[in-house]
C-alpha positions as CSV (number, residue, x, y, z in Angstrom):
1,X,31.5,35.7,-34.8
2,X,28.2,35.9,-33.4
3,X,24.2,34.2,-34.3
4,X,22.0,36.5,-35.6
5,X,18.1,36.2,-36.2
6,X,16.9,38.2,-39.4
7,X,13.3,39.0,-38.7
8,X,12.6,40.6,-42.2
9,X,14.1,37.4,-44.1
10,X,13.0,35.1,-41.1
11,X,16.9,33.8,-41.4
12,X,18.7,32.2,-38.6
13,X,22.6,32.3,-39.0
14,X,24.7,30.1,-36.6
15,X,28.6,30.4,-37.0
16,X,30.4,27.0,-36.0
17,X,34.0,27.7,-37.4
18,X,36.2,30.4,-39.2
19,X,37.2,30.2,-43.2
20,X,38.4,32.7,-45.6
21,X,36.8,30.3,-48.7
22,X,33.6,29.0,-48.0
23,X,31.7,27.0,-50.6
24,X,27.8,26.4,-49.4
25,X,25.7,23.6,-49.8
26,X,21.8,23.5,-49.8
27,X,20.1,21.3,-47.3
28,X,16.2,21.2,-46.7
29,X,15.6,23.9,-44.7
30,X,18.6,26.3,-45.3
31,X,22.3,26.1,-46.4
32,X,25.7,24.6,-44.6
33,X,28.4,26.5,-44.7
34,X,32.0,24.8,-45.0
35,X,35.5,25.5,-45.6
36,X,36.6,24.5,-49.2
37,X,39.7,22.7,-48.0
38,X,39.3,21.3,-45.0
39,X,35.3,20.4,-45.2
40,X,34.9,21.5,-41.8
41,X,31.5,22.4,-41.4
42,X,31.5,26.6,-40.4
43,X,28.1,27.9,-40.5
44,X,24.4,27.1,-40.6
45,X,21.7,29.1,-41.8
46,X,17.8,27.9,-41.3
47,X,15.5,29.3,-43.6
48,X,12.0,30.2,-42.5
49,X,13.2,30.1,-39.1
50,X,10.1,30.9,-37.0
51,X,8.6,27.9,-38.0
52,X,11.6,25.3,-37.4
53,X,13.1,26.9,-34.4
54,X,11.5,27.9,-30.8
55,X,10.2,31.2,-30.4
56,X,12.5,31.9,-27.5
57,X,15.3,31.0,-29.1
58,X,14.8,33.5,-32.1
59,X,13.8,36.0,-29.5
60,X,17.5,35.6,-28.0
61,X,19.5,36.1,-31.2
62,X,20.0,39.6,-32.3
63,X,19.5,41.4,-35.8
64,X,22.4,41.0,-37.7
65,X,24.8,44.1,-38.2
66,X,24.3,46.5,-40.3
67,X,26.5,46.0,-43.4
68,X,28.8,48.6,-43.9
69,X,30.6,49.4,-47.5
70,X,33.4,51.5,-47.5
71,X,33.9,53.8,-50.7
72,X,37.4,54.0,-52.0
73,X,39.4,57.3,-50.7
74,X,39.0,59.2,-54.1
75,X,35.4,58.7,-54.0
């Protein structure tokens, strides 16, 4: 669970917690993540991040990974 900086979506994603069922709620500037049943707050993500967040942060954050699909085996 790592923060990643999406330069093409200018998309800052900070992880503050695990869940397996998140439910997401928009907030000026981005969307908090939090587990449906215990509230705990578990990510945040901050929209149009080069202009709400230093520079050298963003430069310290890496792309996010790739995302990878896997086909099922008959395919």
């Amino acid at each position: 669970m790592f923060a990643y900086y999406d330069r093409d979506a200018d998309i800052a994603w900070f992880p503050t917690g695990q869940s397996s069922d998140v439910v997401s709620g928009r907030v000026p500037g981005g969307v908090k993540d939090y587990d449906r049943a215990s509230h705990d707050l578990v990510a945040i993500e901050v929209w149009e991040a080069s202009t709400r967040l230093p520079a050298s942060i963003l430069e310290a954050l890496p792309a996010p990974a790739p995302h990878r699909v896997r086909l099922p085996e008959w395919a």
